[in-house]
PDB file with SEQRES, HELIX, SHEET and CRYST1 records, atoms N, CA, C and O in Angstrom:
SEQRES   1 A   81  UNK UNK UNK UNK UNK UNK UNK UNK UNK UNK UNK UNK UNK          
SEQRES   2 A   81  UNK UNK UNK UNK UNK UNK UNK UNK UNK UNK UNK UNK UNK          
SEQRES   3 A   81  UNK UNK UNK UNK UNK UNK UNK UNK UNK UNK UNK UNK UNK          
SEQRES   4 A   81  UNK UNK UNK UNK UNK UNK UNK UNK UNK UNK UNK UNK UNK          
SEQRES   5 A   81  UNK UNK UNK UNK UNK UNK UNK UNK UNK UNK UNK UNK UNK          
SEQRES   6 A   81  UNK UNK UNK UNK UNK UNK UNK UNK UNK UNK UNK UNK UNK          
SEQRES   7 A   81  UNK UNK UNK                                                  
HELIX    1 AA1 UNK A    3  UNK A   27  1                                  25    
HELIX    2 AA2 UNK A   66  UNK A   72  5                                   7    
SHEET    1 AA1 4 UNK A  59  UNK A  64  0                                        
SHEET    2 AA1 4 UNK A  52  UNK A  56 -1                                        
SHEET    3 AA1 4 UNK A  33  UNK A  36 -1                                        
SHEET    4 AA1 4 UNK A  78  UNK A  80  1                                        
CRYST1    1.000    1.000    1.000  90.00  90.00  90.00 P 1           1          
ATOM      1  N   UNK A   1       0.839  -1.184   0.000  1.00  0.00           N  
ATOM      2  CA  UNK A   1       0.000   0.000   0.000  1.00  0.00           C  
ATOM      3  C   UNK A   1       0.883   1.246   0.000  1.00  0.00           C  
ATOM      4  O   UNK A   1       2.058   1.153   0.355  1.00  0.00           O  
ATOM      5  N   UNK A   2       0.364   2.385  -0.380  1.00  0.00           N  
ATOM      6  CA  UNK A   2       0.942   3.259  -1.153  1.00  0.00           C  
ATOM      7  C   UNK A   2       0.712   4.409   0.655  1.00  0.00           C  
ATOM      8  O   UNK A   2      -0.204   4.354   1.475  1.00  0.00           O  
ATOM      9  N   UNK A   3       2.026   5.336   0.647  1.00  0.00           N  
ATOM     10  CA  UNK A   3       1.451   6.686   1.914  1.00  0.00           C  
ATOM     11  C   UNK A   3      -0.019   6.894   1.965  1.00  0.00           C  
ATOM     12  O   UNK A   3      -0.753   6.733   2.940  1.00  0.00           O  
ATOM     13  N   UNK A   4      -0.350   7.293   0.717  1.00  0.00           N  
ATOM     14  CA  UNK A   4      -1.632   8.176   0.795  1.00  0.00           C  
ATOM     15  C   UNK A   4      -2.238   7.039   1.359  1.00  0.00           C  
ATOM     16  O   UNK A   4      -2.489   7.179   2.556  1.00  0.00           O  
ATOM     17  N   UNK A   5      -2.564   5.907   0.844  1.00  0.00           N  
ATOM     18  CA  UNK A   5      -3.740   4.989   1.149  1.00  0.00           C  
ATOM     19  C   UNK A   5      -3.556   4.779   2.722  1.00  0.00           C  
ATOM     20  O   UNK A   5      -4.527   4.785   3.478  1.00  0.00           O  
ATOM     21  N   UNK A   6      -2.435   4.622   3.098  1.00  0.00           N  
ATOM     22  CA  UNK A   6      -2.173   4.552   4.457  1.00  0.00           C  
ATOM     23  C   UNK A   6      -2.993   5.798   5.566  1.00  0.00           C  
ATOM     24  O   UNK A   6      -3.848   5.773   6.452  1.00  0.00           O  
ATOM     25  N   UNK A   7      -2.136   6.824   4.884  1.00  0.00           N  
ATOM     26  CA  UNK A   7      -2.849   8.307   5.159  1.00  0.00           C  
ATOM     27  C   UNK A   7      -4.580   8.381   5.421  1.00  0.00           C  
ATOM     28  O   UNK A   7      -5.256   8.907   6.306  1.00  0.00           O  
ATOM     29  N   UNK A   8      -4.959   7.497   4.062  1.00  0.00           N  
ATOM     30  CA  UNK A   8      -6.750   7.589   4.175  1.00  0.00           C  
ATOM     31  C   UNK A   8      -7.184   6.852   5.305  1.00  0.00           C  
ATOM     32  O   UNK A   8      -8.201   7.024   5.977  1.00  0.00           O  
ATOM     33  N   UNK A   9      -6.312   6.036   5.425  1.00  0.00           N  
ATOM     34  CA  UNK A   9      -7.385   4.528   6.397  1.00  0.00           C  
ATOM     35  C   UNK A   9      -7.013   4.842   7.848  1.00  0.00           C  
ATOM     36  O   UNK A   9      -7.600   4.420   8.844  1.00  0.00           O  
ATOM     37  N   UNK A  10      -5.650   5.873   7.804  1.00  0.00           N  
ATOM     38  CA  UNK A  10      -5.777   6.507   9.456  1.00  0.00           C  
ATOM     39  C   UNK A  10      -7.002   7.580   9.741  1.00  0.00           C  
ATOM     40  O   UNK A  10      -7.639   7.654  10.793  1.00  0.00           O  
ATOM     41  N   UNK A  11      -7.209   8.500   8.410  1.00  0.00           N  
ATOM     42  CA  UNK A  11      -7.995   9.621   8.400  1.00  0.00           C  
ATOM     43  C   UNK A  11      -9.359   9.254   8.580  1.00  0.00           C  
ATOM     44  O   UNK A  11     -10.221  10.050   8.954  1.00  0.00           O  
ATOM     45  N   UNK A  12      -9.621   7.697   8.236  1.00  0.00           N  
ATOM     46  CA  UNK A  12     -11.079   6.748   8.369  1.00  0.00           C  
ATOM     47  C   UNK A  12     -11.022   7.060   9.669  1.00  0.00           C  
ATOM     48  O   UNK A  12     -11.502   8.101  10.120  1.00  0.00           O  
ATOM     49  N   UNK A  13     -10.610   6.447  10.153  1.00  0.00           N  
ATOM     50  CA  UNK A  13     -10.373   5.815  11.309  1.00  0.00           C  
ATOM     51  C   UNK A  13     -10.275   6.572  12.921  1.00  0.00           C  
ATOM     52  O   UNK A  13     -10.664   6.153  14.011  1.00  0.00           O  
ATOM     53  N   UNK A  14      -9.602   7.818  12.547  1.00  0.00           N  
ATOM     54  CA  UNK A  14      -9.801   8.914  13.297  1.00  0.00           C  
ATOM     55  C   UNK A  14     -11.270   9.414  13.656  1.00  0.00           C  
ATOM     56  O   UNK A  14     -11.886   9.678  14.689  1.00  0.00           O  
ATOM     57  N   UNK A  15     -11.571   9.413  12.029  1.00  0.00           N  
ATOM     58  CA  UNK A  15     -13.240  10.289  11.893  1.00  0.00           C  
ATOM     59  C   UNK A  15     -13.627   9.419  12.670  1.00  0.00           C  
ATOM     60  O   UNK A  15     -14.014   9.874  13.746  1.00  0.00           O  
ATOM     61  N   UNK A  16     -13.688   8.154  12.542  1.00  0.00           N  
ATOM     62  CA  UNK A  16     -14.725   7.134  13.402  1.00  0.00           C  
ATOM     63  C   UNK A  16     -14.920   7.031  14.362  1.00  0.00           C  
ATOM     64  O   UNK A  16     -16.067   6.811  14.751  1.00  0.00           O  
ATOM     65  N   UNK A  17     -13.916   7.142  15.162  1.00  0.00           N  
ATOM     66  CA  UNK A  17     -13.209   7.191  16.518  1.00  0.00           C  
ATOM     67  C   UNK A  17     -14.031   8.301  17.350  1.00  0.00           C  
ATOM     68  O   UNK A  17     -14.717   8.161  18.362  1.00  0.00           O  
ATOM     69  N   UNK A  18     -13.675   9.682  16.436  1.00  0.00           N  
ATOM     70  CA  UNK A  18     -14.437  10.439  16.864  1.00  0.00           C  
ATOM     71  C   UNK A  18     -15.940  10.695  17.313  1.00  0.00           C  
ATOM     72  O   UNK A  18     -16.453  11.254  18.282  1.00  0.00           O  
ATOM     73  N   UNK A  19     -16.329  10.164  16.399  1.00  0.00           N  
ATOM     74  CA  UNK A  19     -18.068  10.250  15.668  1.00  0.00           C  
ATOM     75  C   UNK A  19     -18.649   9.145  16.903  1.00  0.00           C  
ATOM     76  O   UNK A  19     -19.776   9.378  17.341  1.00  0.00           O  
ATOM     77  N   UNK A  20     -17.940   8.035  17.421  1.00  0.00           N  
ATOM     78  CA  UNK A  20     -18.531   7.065  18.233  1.00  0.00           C  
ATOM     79  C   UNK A  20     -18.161   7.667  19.735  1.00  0.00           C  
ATOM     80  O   UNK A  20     -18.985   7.584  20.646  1.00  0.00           O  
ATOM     81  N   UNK A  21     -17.101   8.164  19.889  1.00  0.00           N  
ATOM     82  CA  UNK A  21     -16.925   9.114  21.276  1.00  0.00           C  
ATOM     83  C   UNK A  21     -17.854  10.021  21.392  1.00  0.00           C  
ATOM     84  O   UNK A  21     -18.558  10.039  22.402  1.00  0.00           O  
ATOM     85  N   UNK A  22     -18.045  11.086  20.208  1.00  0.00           N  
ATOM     86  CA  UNK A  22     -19.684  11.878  20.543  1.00  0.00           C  
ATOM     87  C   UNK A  22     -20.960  11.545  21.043  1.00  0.00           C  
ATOM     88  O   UNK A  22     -21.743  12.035  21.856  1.00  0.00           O  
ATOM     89  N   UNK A  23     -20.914  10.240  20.067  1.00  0.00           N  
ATOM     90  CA  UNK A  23     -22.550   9.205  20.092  1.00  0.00           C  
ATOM     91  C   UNK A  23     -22.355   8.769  21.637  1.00  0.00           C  
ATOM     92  O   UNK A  23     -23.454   8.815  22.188  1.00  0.00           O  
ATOM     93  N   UNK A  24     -21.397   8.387  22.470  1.00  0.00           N  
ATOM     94  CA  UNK A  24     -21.116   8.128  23.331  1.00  0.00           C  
ATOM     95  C   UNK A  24     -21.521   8.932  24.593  1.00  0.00           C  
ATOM     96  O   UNK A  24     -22.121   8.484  25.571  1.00  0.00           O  
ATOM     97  N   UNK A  25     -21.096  10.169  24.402  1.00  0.00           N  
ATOM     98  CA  UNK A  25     -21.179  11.058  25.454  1.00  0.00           C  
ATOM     99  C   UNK A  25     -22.638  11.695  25.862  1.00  0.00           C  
ATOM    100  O   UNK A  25     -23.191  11.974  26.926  1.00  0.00           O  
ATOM    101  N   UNK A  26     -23.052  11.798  24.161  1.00  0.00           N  
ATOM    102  CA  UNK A  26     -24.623  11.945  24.413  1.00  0.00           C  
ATOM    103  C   UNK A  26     -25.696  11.064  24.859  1.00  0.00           C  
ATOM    104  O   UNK A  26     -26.798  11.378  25.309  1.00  0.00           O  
ATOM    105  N   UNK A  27     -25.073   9.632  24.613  1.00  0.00           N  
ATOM    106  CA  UNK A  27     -26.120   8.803  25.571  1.00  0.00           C  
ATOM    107  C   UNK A  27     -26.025   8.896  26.886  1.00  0.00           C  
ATOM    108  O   UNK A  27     -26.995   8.429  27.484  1.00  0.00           O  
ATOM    109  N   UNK A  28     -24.907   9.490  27.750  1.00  0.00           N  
ATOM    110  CA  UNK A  28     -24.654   9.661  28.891  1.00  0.00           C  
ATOM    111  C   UNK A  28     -25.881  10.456  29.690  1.00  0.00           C  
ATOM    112  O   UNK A  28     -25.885  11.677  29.530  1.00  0.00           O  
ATOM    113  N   UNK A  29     -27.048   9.820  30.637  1.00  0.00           N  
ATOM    114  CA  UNK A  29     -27.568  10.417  30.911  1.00  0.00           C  
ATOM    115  C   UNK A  29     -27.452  11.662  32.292  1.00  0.00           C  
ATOM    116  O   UNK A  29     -26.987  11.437  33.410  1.00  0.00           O  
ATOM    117  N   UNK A  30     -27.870  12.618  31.925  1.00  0.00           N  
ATOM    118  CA  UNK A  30     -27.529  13.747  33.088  1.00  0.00           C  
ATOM    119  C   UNK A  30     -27.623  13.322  34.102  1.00  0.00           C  
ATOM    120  O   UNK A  30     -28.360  12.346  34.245  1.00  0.00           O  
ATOM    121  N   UNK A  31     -26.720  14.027  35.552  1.00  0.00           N  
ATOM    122  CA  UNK A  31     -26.831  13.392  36.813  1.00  0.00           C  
ATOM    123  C   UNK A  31     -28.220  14.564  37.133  1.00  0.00           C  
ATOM    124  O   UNK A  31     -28.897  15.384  36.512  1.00  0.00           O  
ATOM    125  N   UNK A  32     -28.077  13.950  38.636  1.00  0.00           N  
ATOM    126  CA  UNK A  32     -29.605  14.249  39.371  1.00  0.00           C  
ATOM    127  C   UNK A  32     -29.217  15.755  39.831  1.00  0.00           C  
ATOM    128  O   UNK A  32     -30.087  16.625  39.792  1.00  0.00           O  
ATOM    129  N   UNK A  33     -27.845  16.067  40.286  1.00  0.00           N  
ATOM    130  CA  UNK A  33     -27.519  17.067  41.075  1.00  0.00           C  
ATOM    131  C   UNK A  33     -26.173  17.462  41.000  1.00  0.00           C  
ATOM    132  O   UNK A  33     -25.333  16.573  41.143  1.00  0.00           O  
ATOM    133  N   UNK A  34     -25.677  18.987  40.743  1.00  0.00           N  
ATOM    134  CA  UNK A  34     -24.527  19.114  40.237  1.00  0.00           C  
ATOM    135  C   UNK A  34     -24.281  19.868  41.778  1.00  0.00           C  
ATOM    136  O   UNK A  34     -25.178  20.246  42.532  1.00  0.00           O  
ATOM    137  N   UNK A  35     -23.006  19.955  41.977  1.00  0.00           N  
ATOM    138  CA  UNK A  35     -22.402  21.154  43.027  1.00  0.00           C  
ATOM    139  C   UNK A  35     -21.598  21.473  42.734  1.00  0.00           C  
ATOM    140  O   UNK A  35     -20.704  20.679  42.439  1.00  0.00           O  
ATOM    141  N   UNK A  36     -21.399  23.019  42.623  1.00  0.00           N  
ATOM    142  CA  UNK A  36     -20.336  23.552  42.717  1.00  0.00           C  
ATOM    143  C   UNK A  36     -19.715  24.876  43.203  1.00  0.00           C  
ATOM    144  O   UNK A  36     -20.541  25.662  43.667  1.00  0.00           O  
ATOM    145  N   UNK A  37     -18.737  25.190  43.197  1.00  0.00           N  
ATOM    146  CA  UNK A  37     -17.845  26.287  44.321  1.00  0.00           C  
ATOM    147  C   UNK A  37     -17.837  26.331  45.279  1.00  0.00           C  
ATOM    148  O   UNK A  37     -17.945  27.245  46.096  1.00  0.00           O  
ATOM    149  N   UNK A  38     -17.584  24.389  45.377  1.00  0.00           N  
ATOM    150  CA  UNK A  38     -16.743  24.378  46.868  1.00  0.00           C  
ATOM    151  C   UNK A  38     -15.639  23.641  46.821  1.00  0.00           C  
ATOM    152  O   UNK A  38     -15.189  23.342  45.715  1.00  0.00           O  
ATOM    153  N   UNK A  39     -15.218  23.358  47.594  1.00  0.00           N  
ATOM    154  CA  UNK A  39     -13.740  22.919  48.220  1.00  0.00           C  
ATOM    155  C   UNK A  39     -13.701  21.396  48.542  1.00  0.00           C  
ATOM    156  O   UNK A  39     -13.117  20.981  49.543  1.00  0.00           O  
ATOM    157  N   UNK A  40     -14.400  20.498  47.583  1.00  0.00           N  
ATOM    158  CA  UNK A  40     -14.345  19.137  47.193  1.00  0.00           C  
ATOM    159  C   UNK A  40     -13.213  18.192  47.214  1.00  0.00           C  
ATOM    160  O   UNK A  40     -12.689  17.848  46.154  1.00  0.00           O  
ATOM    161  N   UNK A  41     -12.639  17.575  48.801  1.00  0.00           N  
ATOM    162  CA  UNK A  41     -11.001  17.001  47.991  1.00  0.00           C  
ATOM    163  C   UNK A  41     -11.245  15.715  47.920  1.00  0.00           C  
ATOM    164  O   UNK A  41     -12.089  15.089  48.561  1.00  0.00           O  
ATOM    165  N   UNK A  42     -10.609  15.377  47.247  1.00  0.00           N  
ATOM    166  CA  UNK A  42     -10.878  13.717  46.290  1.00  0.00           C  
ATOM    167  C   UNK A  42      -9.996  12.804  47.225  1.00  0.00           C  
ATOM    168  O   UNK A  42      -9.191  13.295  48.016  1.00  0.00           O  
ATOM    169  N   UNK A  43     -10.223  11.252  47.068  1.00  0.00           N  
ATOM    170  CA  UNK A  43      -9.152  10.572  47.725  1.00  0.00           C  
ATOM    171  C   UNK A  43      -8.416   9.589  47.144  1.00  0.00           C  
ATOM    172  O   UNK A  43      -8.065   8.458  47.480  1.00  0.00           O  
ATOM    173  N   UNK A  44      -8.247  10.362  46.084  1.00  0.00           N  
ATOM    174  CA  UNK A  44      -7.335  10.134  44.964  1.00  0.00           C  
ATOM    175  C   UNK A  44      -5.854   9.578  45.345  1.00  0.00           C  
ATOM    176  O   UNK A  44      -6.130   9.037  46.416  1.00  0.00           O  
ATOM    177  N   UNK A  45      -4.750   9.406  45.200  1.00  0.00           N  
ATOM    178  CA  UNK A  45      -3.463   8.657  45.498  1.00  0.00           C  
ATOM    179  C   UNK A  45      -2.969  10.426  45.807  1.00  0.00           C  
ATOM    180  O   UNK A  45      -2.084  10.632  46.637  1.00  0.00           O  
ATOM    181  N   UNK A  46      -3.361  11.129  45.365  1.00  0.00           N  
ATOM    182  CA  UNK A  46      -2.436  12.750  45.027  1.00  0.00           C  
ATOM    183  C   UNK A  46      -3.701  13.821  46.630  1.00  0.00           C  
ATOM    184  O   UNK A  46      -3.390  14.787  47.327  1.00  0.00           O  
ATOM    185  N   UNK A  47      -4.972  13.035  46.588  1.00  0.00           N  
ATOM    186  CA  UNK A  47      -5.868  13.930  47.485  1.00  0.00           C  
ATOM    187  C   UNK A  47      -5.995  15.347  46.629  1.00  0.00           C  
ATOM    188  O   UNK A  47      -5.575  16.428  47.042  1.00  0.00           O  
ATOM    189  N   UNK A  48      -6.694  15.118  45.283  1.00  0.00           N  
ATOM    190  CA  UNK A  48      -6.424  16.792  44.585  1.00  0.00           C  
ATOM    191  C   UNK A  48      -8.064  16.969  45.182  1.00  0.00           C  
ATOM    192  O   UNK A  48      -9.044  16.288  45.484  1.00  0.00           O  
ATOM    193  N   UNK A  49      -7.631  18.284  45.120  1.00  0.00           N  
ATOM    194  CA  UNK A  49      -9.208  19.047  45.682  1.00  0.00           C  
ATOM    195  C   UNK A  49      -9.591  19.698  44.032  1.00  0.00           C  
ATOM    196  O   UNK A  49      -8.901  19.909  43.034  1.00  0.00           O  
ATOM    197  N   UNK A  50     -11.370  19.911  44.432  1.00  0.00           N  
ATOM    198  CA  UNK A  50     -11.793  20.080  42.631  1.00  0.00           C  
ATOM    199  C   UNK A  50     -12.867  21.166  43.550  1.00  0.00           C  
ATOM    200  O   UNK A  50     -12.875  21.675  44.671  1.00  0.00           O  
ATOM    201  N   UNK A  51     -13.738  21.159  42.318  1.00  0.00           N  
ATOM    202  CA  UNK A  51     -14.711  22.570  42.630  1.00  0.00           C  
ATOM    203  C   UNK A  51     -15.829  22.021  42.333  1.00  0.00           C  
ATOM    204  O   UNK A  51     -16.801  22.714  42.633  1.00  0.00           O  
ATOM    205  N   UNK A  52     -16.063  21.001  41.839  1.00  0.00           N  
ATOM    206  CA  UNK A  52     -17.625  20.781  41.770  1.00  0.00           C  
ATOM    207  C   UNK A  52     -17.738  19.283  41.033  1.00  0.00           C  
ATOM    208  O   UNK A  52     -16.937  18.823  40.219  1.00  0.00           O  
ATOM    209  N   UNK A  53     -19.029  18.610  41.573  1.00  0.00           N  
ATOM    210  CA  UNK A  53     -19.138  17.009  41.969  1.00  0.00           C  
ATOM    211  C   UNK A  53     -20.348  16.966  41.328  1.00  0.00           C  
ATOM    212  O   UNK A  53     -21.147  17.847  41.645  1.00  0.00           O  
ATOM    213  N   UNK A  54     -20.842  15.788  40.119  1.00  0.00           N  
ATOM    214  CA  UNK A  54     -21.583  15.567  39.481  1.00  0.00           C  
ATOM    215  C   UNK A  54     -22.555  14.334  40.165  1.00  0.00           C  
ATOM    216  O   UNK A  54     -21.918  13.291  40.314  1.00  0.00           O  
ATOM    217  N   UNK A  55     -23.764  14.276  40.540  1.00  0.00           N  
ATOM    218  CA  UNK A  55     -24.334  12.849  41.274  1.00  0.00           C  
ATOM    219  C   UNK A  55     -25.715  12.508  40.304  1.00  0.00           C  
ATOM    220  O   UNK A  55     -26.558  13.081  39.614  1.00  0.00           O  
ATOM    221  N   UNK A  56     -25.331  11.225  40.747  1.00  0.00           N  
ATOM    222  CA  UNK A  56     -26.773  10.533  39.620  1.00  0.00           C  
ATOM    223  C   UNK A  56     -26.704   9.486  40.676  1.00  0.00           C  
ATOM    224  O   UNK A  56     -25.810   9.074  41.415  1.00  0.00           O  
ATOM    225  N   UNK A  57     -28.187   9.149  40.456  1.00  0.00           N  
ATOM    226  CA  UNK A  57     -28.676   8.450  41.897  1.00  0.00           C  
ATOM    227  C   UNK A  57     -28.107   8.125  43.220  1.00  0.00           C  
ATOM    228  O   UNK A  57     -28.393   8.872  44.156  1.00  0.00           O  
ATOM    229  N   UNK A  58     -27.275   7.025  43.434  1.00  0.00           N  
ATOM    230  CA  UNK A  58     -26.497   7.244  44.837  1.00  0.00           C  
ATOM    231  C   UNK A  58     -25.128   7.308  44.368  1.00  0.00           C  
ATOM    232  O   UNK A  58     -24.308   6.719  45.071  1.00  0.00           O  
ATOM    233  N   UNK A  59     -24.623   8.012  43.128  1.00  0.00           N  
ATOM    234  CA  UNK A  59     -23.092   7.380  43.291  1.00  0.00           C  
ATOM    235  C   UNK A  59     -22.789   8.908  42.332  1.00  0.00           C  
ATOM    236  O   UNK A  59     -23.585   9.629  41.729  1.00  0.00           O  
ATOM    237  N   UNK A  60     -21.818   8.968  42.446  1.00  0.00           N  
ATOM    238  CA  UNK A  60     -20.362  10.160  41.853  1.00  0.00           C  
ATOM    239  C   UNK A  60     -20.411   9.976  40.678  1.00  0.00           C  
ATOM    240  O   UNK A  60     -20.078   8.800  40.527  1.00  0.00           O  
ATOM    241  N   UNK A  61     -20.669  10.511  39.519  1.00  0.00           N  
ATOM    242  CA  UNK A  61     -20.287  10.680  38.532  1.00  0.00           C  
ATOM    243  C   UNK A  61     -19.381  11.128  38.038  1.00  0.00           C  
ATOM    244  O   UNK A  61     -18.737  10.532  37.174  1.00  0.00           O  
ATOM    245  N   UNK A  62     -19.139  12.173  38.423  1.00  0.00           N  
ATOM    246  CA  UNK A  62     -18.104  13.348  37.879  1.00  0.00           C  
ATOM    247  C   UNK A  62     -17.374  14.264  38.909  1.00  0.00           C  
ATOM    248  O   UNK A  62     -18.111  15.006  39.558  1.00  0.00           O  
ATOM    249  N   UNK A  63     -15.795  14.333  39.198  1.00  0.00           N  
ATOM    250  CA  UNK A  63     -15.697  15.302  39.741  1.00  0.00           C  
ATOM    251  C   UNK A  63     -14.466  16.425  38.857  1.00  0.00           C  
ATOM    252  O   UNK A  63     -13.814  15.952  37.926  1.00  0.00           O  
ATOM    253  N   UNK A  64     -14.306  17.672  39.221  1.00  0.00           N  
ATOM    254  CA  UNK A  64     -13.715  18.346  38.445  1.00  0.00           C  
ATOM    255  C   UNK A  64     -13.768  19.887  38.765  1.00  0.00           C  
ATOM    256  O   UNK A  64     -14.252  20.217  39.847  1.00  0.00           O  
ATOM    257  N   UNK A  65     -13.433  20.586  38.141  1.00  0.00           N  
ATOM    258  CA  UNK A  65     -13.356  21.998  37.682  1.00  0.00           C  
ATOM    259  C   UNK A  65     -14.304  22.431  37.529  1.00  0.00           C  
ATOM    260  O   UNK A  65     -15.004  21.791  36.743  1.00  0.00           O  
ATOM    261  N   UNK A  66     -14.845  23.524  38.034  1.00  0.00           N  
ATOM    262  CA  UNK A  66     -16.321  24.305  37.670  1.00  0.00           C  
ATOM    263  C   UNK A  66     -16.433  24.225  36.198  1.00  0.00           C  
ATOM    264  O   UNK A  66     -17.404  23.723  35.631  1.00  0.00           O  
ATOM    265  N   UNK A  67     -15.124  24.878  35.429  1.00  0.00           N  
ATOM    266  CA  UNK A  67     -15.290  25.049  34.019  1.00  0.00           C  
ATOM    267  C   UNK A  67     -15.899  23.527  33.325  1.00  0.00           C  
ATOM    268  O   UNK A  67     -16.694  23.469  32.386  1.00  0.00           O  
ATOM    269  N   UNK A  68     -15.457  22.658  33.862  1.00  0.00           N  
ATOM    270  CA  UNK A  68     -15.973  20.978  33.015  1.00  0.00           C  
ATOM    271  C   UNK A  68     -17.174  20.643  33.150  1.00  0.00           C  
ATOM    272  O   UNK A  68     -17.746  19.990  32.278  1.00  0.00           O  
ATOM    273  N   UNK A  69     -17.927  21.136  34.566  1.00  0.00           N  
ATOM    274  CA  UNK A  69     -18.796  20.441  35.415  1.00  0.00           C  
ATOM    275  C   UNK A  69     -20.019  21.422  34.422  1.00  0.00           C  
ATOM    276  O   UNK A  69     -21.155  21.116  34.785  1.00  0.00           O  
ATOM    277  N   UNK A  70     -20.023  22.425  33.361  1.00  0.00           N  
ATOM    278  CA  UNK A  70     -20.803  23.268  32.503  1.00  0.00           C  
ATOM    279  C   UNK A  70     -21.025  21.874  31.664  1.00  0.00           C  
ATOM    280  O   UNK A  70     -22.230  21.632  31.736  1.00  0.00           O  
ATOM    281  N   UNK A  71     -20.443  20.978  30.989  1.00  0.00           N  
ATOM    282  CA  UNK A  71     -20.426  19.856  30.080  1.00  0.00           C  
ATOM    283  C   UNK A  71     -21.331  18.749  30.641  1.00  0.00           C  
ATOM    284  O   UNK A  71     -21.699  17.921  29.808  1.00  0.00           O  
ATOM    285  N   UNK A  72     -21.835  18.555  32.142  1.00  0.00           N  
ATOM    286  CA  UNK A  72     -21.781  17.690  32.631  1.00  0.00           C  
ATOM    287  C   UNK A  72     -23.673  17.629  32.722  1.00  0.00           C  
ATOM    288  O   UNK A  72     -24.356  16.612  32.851  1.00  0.00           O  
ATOM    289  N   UNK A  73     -24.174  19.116  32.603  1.00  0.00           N  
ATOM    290  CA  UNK A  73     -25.555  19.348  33.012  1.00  0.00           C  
ATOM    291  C   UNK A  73     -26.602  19.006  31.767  1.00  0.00           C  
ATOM    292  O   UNK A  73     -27.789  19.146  32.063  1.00  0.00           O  
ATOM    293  N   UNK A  74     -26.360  18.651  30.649  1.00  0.00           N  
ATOM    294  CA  UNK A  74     -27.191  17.899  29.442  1.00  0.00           C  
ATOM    295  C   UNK A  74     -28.596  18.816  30.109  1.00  0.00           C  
ATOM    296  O   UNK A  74     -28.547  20.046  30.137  1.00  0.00           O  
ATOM    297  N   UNK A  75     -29.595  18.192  30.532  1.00  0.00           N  
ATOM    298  CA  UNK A  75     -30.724  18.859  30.572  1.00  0.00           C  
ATOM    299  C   UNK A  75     -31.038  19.818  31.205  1.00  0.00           C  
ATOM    300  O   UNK A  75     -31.404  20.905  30.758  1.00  0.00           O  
ATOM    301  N   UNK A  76     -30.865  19.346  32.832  1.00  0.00           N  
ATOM    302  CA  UNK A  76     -31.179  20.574  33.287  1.00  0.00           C  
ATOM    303  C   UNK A  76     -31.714  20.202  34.997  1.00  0.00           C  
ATOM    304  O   UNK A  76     -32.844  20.189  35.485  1.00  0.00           O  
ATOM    305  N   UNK A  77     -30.340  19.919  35.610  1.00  0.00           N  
ATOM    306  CA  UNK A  77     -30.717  19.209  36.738  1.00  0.00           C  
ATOM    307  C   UNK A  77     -30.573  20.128  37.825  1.00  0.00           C  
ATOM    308  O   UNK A  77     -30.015  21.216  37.684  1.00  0.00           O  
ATOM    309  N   UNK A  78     -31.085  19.701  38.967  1.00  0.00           N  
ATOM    310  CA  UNK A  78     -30.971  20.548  40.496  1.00  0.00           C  
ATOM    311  C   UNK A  78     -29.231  20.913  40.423  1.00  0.00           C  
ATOM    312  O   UNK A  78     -28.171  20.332  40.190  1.00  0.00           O  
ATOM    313  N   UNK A  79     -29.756  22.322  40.803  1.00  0.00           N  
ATOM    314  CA  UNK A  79     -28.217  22.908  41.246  1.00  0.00           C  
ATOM    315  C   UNK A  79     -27.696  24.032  41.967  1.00  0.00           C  
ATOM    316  O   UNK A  79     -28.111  25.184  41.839  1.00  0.00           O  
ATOM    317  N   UNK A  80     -26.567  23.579  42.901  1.00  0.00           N  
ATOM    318  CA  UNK A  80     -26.361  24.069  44.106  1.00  0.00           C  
ATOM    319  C   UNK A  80     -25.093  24.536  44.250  1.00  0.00           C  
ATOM    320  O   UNK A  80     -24.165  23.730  44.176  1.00  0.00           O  
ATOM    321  N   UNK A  81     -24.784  26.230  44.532  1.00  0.00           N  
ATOM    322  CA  UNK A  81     -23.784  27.044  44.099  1.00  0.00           C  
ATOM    323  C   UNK A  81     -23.594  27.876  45.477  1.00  0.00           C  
ATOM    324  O   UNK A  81     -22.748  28.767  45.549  1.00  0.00           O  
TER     325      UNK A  81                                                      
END                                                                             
């Protein structure tokens, strides 16, 4: 096989990659309750502290950065600032 063809079937393959990570994220259904701007520390191996904690029924979804935790609200859930 020739560069280019090589070139195409990575450039497939990328797109795809992509396109199924989107389809992915959008089936992700919204949590119940977001919080954020507080002083959240994780108990992580490092203990990093974050700003705001994503919950869907009894368990953690998401924790992170105020700025991420904007990605995290899909519809339009209870939220506490």
């Amino acid at each position: 096989m020739t560069t280019s063809t090589w070139k195409m079937i990575l450039a497939g393959a990328l797109f795809l990659s992509a396109v199924a990570s989107s389809m992915l994220h959008a089936q992700r259904p919204a949590p119940d309750l977001i919080l954020s701007n507080g002083k959240i520390i994780t108990v992580d191996e490092k203990f990093t502290i974050a700003q705001a904690v994503a919950i869907r029924g009894d368990r953690v979804v998401a924790v992170g950065r105020i700025r991420r935790s904007r990605h995290w609200r899909g519809r339009a859930p209870e939220r506490s600032t």
